[in-house]
N, C-alpha and C positions, 0 to 999 in steps of 0.2 A: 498402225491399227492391227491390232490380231486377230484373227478366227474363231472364236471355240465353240467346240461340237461338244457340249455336255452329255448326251450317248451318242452312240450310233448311227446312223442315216443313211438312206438308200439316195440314190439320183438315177433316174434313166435318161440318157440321151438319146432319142429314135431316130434324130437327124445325123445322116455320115457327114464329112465335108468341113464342120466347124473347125477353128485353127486354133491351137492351146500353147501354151506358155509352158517348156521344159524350164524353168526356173521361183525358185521361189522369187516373191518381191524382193527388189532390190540388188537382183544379181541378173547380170546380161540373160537375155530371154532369147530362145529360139521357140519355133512356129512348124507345126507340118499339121498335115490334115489328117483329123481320126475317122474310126469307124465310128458306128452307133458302137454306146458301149455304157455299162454300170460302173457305179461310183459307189463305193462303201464308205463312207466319211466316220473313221476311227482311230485311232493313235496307235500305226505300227510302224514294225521299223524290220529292214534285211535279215539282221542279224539272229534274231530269236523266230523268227516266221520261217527262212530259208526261201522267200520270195525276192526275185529278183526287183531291181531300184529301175529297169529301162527295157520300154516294149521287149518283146522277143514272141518267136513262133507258138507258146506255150497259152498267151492271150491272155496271160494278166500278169501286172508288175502295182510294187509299189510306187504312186509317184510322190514326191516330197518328202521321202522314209520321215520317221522323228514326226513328234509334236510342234507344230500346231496344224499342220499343214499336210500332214499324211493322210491319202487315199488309196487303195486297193481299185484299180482298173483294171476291168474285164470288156473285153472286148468280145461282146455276141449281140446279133440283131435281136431287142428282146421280140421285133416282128415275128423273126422265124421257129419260135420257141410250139412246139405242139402241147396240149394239155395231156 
């Protein structure tokens, strides 16, 4: 089965703690705990973004570079956000 995001979409996760899948389906999966964090659900990829493919201190990477399965994850409480 495949995904498609015909535009753009936002996801907020408020909950820290949840355990996520570093693999696309069908390929060996690993698990670690995230923060709260946003989901850009759109079709990018490392190379033309200069975004990296795997967490890092900087707080957001591509996960699943490439279509169909590419998101942009940002790791910030949107709790602690001031207006």
């Amino acid at each position: 089965m495949t995904i498609q995001v015909p535009l753009p979409a936002l996801v907020v996760l408020l909950l820290p703690g949840a355990l996520v899948a570093q693999a696309p389906p069908g390929q060996t999966k690993e698990t670690e705990a995230e923060p709260p964090h946003w989901m850009l659900l759109t079709p990018l990829d490392t190379a033309s973004t200069g975004i990296p493919s795997h967490p890092n201190a900087g707080g957001s990477y591509i996960m699943f570079a490439g279509p169909p399965y590419a998101h942009l994850m940002v790791y910030q409480d949107p709790k602690m956000l001031k207006p």
